[in-house]
N, C-alpha and C positions, 0 to 999 in steps of 0.2 A: 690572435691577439686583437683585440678590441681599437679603433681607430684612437679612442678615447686614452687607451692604455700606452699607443704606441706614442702620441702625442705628448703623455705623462713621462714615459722614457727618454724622449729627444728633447725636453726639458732638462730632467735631472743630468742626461749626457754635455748638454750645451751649461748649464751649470759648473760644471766639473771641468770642462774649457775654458771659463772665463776666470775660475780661482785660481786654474794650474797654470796658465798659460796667456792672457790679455796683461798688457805692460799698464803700469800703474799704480795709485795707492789712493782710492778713493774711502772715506768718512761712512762708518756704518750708524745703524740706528739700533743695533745691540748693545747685551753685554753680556763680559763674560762670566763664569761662575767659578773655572778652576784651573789650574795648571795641570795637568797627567802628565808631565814630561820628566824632566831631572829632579824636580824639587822634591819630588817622594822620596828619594835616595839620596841626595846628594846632601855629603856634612854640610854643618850649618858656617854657612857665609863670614869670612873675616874681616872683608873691606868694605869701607864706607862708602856710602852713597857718592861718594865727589868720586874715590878711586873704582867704584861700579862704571858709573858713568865716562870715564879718560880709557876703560879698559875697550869699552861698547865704542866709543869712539875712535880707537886704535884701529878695530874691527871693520870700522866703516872703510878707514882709508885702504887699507888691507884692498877689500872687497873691491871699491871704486877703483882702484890700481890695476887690477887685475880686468874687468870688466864680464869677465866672465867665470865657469866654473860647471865642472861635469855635478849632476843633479840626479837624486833617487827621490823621489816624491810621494806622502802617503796622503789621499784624500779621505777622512771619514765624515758622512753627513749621519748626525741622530734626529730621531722625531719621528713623528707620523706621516710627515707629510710626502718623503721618498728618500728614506733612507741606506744607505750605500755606501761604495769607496769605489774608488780607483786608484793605479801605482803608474807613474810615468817617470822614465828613466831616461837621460840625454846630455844633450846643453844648454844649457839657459845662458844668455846675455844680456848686460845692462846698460850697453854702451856702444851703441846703440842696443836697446831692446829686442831679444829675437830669441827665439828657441826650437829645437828639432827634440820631440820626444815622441819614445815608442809607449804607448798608453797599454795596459793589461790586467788582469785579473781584478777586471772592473764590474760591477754587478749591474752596470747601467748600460753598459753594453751586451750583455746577456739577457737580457730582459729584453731586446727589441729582436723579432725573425729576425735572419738573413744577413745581424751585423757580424762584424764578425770577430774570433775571439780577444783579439788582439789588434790595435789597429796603430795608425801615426798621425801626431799632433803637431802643426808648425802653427809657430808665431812671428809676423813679419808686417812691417808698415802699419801699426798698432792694430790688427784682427788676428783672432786666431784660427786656424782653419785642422777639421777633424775628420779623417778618411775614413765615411763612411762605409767602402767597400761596394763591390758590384750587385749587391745583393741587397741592396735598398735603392736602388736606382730609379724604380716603380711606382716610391713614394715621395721621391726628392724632383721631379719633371727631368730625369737623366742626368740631374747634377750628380756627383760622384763627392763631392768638399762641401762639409755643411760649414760656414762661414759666421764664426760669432762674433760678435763687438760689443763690447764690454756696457755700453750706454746702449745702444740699441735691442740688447737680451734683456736686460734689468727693465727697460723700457716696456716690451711684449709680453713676459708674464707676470703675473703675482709669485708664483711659484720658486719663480727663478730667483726672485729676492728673497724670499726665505730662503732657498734651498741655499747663496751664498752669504747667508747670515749675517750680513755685514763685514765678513770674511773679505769679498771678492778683491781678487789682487795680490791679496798679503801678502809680502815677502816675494814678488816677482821684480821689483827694481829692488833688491837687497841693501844694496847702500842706502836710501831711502827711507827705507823702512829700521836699517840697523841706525839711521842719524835722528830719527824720529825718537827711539827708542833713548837712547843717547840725552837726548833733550827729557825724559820724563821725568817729572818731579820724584817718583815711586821709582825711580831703576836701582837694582838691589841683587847684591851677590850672592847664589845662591851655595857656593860652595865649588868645591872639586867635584869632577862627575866622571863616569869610565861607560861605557858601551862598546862590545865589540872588543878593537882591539884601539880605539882611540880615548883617549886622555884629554879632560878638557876643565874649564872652567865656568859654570853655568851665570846666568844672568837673567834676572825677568823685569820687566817691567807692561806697564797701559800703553799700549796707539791710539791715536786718535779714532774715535766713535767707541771706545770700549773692549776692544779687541784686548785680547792679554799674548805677547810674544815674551817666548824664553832662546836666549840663544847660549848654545856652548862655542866659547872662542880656544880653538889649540894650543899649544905652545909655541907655536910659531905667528902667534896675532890673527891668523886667519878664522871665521867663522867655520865652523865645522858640523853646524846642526844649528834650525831652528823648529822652534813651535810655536803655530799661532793658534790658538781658541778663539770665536766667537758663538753667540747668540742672536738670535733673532725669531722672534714668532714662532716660539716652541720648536725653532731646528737649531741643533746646536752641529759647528762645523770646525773641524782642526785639521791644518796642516800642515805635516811633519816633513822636513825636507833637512837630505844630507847633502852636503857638499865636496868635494874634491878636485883636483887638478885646476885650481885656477887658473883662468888664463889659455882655457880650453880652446879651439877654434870649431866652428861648426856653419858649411856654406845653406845658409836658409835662403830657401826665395817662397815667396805665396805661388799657390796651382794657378793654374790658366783662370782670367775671371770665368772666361765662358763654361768651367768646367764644378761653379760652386755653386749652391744655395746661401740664401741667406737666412740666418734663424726663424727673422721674425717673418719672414714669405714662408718657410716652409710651416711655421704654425697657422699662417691663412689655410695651406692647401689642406692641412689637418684638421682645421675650422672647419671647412666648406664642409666633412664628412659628418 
């Protein structure tokens, strides 16, 4: 693999860290085109935009109460430019901000030698950090944790901002993003919806910068699924995350500094080649 390729790869992988995993909800410079989630199927919507909105809000407190909640994660990027997924499964926290997930059947970590098939993603003291495995150690100067921040990746490539399309963050502070949604002039019922074996009530509306999120809230008020879409610079990017066990507990600490890289130094030493 090509220095150029491998460079291309630790891109798209730190990409795919800072939408699954950096705390936050920053404004993109897209927009979206479509919902793919519940509104295909789901009957056509009863309640009014007031009662859309009180239910999205219900949702929020739910969430904020809880402050946390076990998490299955679908990342899809489309375009030309490094298209892919990843599935990360764990706990995610909003309260403080933190997460421990196992990252897998990711096409951006199979795309680099030596990483390896499967790996672990924590989020802790607003970075997230991505275990690169022993077997890139050659190319990171013997860091083992490649170290991403959310402003500092977006900052280092062009790539990285298409690749998270205005996306980046979405729906990782969930109350946040479900009180955002809550506020949209456009939040709108989209029906009853079934998946699985869960039962729910969908909802879509716009976030700020263009982004389009759908959320299904349970029977029991809690959020139980969202989708976010965005666009940007011809990559279009969504991510589908399910929810369960609120109120999860999960001990995260960040690796040793001395034992991480940092995105934008390992794209120097990948430069230099």
């Amino acid at each position: 693999m090509s220095r150029s390729a491998w460079k291309r790869a630790a891109v798209a992988l730190a990409a795919a860290a800072v939408v699954a995993g950096v705390a936050g909800c920053q404004d993109g410079d897209g927009g979206t085109k479509k919902a793919a989630g519940a509104s295909a199927t789901a009957q056509p919507g009863t309640q009014s935009p007031e009662e859309a909105a009180k239910a999205v809000r219900a949702a929020y407190a739910k969430a904020s109460a809880a402050k946390s909640a076990k998490v299955e994660m679908r990342l899809n990027v489309g375009g030309e430019k490094a298209p892919g997924g990843s599935t990360f499964t764990g706990v995610q926290a909003w309260g403080p901000v933190a997460a421990d997930l196992k990252v897998f059947d990711s096409s951006y970590l199979a795309e680099i030698p030596g990483a390896p098939v499967e790996t672990r993603m924590v989020t802790a003291a607003g970075a997230t950090y991505v275990d690169l495995g022993e077997g890139l150690t050659a190319q990171t100067g013997g860091k083992r944790w490649l170290k991403v921040d959310a402003e500092g990746a977006a900052a280092g490539d062009e790539l990285m901002i298409q690749l998270t399309g205005g996306l980046t963050v979405a729906a990782m502070d969930l109350p946040k993003e479900l009180g955002l949604l809550a506020g949209s002039s456009a939040v709108k019922h989209l029906g009853p919806v079934k998946g699985g074996d869960v039962e729910a009530e969908a909802y879509e509306g716009e976030l700020p910068g263009g982004k389009l999120m759908e959320v299904w809230i349970g029977a029991d008020g809690h959020p139980v699924k969202t989708i976010v879409h965005a666009e940007s610079g011809g990559t279009t990017t969504s991510l589908t995350t399910k929810y369960s066990d609120f109120g999860a507990k999960a001990a995260v600490q960040a690796p040793p500094a001395g034992d991480t890289v940092a995105f934008t130094d390992l794209l120097k030493r990948l430069g230099r080649g």
